[in-house]
Backbone as CSV, one residue per row, in Angstrom:
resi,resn,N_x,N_y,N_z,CA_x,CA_y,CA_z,C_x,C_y,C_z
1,UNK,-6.553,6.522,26.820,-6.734,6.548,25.376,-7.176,7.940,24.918
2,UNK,-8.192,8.326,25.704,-8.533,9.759,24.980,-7.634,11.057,24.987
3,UNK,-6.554,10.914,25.858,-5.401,11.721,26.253,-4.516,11.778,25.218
4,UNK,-4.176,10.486,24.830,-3.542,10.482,23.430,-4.210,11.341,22.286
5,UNK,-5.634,10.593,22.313,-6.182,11.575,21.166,-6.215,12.941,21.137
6,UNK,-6.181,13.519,22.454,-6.069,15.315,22.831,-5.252,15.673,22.778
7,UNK,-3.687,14.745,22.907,-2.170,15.369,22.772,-2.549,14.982,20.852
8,UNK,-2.688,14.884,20.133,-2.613,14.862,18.724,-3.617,15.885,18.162
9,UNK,-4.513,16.637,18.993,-5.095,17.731,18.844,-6.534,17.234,17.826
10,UNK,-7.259,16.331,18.501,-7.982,15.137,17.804,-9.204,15.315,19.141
11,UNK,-10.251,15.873,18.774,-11.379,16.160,20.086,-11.758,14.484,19.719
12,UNK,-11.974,14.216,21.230,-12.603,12.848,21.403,-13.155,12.594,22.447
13,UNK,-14.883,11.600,22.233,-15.282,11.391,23.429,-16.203,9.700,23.491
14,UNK,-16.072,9.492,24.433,-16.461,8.328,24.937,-18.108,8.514,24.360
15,UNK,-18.974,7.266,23.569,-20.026,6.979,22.863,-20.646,6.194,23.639
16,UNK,-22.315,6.140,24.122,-22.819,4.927,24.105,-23.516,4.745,22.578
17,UNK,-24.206,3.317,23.101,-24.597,2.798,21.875,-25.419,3.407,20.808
18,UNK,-26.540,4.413,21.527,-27.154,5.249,20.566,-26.287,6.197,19.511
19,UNK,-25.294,6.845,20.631,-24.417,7.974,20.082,-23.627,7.131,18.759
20,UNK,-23.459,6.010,18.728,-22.181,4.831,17.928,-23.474,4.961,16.840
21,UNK,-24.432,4.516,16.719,-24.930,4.428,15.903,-26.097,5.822,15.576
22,UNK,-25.725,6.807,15.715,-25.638,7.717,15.186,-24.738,8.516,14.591
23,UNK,-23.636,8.410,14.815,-22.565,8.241,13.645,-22.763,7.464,12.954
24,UNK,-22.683,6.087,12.801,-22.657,5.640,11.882,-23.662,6.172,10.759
25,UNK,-24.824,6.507,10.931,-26.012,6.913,10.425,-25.507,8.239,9.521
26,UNK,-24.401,9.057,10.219,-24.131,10.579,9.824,-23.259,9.888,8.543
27,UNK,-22.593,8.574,8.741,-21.393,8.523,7.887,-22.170,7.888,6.309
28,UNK,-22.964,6.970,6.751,-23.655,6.117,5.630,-24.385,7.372,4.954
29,UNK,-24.778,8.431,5.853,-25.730,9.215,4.556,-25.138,10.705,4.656
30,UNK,-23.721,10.573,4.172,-23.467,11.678,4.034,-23.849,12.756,2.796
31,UNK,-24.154,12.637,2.333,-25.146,13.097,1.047,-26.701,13.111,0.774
32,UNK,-27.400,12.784,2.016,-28.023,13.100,2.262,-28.977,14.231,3.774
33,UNK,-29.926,14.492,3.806,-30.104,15.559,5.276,-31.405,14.676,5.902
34,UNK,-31.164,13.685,6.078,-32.488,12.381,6.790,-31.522,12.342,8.182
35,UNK,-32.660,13.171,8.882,-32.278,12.902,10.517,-32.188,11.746,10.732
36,UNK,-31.351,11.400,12.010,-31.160,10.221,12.575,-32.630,10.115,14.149
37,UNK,-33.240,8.954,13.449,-34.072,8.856,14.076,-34.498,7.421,14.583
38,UNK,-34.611,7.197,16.256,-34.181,6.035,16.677,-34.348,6.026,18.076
39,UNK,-34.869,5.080,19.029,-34.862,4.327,20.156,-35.145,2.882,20.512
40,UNK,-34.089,2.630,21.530,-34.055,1.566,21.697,-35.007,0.357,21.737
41,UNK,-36.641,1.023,22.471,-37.640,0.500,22.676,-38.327,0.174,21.702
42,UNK,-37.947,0.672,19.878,-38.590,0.705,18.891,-38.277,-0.974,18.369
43,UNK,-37.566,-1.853,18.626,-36.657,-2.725,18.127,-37.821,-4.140,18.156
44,UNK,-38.206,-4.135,19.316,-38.993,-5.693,19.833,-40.438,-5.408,18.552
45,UNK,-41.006,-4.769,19.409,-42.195,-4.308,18.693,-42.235,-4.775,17.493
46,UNK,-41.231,-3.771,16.279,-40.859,-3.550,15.086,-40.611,-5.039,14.299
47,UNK,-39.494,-5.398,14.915,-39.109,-6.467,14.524,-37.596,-6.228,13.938
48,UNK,-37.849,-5.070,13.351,-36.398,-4.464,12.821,-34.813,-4.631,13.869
49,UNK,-33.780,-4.502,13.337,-32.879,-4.451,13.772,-31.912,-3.189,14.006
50,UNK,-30.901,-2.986,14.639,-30.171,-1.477,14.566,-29.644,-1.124,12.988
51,UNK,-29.333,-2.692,12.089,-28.620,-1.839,11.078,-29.844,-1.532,10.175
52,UNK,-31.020,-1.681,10.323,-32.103,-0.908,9.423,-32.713,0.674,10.018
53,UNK,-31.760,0.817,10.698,-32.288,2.429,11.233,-30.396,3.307,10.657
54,UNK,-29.630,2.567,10.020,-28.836,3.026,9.769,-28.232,2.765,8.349
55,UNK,-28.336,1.813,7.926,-27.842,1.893,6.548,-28.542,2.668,5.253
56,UNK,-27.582,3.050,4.645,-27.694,4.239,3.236,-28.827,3.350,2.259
57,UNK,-29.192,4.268,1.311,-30.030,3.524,0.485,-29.941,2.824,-0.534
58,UNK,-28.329,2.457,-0.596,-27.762,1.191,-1.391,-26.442,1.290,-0.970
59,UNK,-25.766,0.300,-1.544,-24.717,-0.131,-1.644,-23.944,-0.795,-3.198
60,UNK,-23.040,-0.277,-3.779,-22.629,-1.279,-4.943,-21.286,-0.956,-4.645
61,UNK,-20.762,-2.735,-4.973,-19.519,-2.718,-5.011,-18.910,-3.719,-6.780
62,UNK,-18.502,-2.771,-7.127,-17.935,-3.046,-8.174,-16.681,-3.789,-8.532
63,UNK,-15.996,-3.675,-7.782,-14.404,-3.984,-7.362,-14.205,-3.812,-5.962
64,UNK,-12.845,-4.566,-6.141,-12.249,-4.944,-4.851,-12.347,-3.561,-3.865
65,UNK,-11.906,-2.491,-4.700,-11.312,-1.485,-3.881,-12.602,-0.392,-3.818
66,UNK,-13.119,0.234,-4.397,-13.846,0.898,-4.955,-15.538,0.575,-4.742
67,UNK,-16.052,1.477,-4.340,-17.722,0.944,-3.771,-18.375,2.255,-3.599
68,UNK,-19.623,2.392,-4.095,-20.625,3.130,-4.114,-21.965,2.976,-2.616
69,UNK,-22.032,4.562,-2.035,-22.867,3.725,-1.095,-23.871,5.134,-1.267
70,UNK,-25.199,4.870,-0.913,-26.282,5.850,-1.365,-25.428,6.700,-2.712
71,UNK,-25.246,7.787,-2.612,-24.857,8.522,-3.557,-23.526,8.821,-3.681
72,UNK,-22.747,8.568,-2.913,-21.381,8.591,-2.650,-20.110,7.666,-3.223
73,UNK,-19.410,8.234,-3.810,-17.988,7.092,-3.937,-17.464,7.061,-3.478
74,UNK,-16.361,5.864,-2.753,-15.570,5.960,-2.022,-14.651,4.580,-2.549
75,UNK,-13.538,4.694,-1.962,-12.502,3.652,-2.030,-12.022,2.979,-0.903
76,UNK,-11.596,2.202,-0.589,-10.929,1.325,0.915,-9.632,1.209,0.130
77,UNK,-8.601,1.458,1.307,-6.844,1.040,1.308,-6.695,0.596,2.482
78,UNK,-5.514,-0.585,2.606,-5.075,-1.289,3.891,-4.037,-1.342,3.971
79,UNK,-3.467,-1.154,5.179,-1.845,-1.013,5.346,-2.337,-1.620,7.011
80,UNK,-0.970,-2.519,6.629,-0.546,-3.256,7.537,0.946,-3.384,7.839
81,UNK,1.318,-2.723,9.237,2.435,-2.338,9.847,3.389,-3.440,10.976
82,UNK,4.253,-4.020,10.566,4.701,-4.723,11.105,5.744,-4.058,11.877
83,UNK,5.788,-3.552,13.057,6.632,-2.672,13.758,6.789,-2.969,15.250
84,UNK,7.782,-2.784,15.917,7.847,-2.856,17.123,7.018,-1.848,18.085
85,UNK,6.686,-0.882,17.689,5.988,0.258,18.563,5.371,1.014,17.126
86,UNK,4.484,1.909,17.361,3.639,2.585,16.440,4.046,4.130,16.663
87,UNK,3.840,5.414,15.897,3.924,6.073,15.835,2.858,6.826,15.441
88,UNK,2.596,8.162,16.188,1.245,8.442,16.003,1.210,9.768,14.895
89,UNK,2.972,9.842,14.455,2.320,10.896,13.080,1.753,10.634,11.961
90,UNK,1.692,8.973,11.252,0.926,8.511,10.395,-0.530,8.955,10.273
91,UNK,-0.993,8.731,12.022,-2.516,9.028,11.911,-2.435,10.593,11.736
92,UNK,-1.595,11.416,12.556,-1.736,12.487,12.758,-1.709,13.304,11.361
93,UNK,-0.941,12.700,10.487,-1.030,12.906,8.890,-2.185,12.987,8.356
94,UNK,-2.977,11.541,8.497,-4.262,11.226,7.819,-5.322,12.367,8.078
95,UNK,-5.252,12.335,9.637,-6.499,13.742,9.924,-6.082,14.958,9.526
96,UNK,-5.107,15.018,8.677,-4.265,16.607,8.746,-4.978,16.939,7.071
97,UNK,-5.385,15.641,6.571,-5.740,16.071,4.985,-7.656,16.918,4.579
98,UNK,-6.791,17.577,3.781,-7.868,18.024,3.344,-9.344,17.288,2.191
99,UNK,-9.531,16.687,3.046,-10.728,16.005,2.565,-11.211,14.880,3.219
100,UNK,-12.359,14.258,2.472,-13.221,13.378,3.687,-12.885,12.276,3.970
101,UNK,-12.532,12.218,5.048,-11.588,11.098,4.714,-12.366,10.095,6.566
102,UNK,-12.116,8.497,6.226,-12.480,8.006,7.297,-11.576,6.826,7.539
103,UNK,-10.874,7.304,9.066,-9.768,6.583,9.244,-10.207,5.498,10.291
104,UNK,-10.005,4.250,9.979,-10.387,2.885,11.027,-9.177,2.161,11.353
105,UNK,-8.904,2.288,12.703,-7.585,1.683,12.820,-7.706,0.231,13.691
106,UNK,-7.190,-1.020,13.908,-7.606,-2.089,13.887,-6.342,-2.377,14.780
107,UNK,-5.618,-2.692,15.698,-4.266,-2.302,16.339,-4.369,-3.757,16.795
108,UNK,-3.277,-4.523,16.898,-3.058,-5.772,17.712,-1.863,-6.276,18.268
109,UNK,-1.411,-6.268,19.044,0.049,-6.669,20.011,0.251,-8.050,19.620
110,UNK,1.501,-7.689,19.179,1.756,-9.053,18.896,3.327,-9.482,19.926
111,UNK,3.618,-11.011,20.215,4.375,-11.181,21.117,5.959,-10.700,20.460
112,UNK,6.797,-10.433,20.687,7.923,-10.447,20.089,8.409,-11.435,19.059
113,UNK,8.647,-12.496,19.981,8.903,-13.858,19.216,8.260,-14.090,18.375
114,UNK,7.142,-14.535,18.025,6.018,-14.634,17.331,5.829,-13.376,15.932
115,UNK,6.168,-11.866,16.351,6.590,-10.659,15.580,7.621,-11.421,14.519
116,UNK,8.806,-12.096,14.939,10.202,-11.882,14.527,9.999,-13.037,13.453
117,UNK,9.533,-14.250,13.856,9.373,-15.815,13.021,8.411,-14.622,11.713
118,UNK,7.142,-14.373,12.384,6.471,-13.122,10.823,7.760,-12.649,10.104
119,UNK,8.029,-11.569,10.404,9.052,-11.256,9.892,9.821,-12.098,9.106
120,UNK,10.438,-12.900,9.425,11.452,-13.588,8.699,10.324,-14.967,7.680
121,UNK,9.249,-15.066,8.066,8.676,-15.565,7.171,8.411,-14.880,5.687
122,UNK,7.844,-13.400,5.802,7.698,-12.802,4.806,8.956,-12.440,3.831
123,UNK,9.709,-12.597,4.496,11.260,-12.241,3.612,11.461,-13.393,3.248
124,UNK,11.245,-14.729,3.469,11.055,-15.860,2.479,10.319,-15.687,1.720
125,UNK,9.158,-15.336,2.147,8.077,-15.830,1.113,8.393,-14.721,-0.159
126,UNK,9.159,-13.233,0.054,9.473,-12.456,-0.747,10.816,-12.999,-1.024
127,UNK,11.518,-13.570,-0.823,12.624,-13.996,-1.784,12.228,-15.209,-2.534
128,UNK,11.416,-16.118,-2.345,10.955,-17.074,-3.197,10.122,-16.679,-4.298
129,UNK,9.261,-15.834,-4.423,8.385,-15.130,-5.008,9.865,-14.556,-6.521
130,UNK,10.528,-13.349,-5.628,11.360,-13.275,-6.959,12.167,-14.480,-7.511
131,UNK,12.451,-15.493,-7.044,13.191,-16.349,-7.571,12.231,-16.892,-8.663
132,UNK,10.790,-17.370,-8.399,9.925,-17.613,-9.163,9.648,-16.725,-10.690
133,UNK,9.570,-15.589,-10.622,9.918,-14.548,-11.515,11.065,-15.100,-12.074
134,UNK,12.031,-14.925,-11.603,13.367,-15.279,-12.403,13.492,-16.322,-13.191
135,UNK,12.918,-17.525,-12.347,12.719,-18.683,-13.206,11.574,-18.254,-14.688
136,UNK,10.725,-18.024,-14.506,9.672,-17.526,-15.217,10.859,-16.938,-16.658
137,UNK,11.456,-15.550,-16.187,12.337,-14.884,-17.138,13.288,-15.790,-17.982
138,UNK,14.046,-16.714,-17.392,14.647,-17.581,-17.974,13.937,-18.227,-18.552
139,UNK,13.005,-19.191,-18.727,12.515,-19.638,-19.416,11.499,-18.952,-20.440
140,UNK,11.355,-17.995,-20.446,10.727,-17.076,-21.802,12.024,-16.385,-22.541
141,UNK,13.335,-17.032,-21.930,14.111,-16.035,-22.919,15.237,-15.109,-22.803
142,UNK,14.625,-14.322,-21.454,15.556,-13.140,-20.857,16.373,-13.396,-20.509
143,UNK,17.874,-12.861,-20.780,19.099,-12.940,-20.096,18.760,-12.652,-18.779
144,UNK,20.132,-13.200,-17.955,19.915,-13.170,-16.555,21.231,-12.199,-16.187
145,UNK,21.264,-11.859,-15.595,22.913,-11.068,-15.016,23.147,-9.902,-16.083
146,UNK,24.370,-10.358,-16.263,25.270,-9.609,-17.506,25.026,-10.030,-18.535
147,UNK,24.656,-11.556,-18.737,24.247,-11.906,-20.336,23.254,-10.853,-20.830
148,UNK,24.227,-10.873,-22.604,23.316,-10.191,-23.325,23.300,-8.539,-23.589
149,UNK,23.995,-8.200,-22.652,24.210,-6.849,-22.182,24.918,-5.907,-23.471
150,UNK,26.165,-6.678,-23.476,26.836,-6.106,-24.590,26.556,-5.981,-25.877
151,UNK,26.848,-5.221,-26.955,25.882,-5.041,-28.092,27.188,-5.504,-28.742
152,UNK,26.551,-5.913,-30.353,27.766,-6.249,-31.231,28.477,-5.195,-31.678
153,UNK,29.694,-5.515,-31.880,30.811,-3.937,-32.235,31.599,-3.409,-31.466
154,UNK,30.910,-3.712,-29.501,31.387,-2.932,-28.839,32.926,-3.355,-28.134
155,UNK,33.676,-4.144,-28.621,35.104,-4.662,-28.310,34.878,-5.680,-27.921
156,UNK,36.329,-6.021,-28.489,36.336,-8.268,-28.324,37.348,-8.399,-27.122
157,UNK,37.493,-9.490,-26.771,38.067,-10.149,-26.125,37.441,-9.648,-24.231
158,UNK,38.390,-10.146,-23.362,37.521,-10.034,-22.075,38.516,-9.090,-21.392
159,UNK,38.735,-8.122,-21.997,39.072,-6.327,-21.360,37.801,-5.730,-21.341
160,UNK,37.584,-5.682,-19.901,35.911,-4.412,-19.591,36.686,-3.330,-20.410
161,UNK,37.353,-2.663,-20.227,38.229,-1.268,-20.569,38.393,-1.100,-22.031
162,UNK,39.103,-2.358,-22.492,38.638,-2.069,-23.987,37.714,-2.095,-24.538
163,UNK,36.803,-3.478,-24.155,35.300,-3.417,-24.590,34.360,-2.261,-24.627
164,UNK,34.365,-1.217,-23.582,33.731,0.299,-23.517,34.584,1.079,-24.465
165,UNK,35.645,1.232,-24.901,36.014,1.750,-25.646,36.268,2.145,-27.236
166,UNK,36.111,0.608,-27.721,35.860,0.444,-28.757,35.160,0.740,-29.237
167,UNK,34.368,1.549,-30.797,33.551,1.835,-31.087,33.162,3.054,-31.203
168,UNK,33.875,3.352,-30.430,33.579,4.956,-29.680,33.899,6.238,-30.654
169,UNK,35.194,5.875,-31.557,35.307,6.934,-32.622,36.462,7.717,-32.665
170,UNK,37.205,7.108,-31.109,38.410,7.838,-30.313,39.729,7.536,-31.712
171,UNK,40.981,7.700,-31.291,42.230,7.827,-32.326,42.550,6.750,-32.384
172,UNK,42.458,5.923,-33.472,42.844,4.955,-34.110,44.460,4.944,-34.942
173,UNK,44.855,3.491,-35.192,46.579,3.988,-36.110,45.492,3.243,-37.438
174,UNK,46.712,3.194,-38.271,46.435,3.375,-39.780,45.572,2.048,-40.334
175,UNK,46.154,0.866,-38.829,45.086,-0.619,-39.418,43.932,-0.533,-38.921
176,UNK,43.390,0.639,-38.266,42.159,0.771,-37.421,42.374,0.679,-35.982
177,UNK,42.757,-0.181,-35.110,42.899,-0.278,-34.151,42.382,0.443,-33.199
178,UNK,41.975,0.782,-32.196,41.341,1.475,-30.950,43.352,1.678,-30.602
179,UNK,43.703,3.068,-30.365,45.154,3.487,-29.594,44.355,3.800,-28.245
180,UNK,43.226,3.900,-27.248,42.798,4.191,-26.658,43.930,3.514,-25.281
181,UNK,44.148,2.377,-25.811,44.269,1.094,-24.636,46.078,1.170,-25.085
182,UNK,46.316,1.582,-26.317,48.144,1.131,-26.295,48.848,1.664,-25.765
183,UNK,50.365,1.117,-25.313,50.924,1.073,-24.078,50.437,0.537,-23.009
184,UNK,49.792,-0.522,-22.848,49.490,-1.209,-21.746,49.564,-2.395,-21.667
């Protein structure tokens, strides 16, 4: 695993538990300069737990997406990749940006078979979904297809060719007529 991370030019190293939660500590108070301060032996005694030697000095979440933590804003996005194999320029993208950014990746193998039934479930559930819409549209009103399309004026009868033509302003004979289409 960490080989990968060194071929993507991504320094990485194996954490114990102190080191894990001293990051975490760096990440929750990034806006602030409160050393990380902490041993294991402090816990019984205390009574306290690890996430009170690490969490920021609030939290608000306002919305789904969007959350305030000590002094900081931040947002959460989720993408979920339904793929046969992964590709590592996505991530290699993410760390490539300029700004603070914190990437958590959550990875799970899934069997083939089991992949493919997903798959073809969601393309139901997305073709039923628009059909639902559609129904929806029809019944408030909206033409469906081609109904409706054509405006009044724009040629009668069921010639596409004349119908676009008509109207248009092109050379007419003396009863009006569209000559666009005569001889045919």
């Amino acid at each position: 695993m960490l080989n990968n991370f060194k071929r993507l030019g991504v320094a990485a190293e194996v954490l114990d538990g102190k080191a894990r939660l001293a990051q975490l500590h760096a990440i929750f108070h990034m806006d602030e300069q409160v050393p990380f301060q902490f041993e294991w032996e402090w816990l019984a005694p205390s009574g306290l737990s690890t996430k009170d030697f690490i969490t920021p000095s609030g939290f608000e979440f306002r919305t789904g997406k969007q959350f305030r933590m000590g002094k900081k804003y931040g947002a959460v996005s989720f993408v979920q990749i339904l793929a046969p194999e992964l590709n590592d320029r996505m991530l290699a993208d993410f760390l490539d940006m300029e700004s603070s950014l914190i990437v958590n990746l959550h990875i799970q193998s899934v069997d083939q078979v089991k992949a493919i039934k997903t798959v073809k479930r969601k393309i139901t559930d997305l073709d039923r979904s628009k059909i639902e819409e559609q129904k929806k549209a029809v019944r408030a009103g909206y033409p469906q297809g081609g109904e409706g399309r054509r405006q009044s004026g724009q040629g009668a009868g069921k010639n596409p060719e004349k119908a676009g033509q008509a109207g248009r302003g092109g050379p007419q004979d003396r009863q009006g007529h569209d000559q666009a289409g005569a001889g045919r």
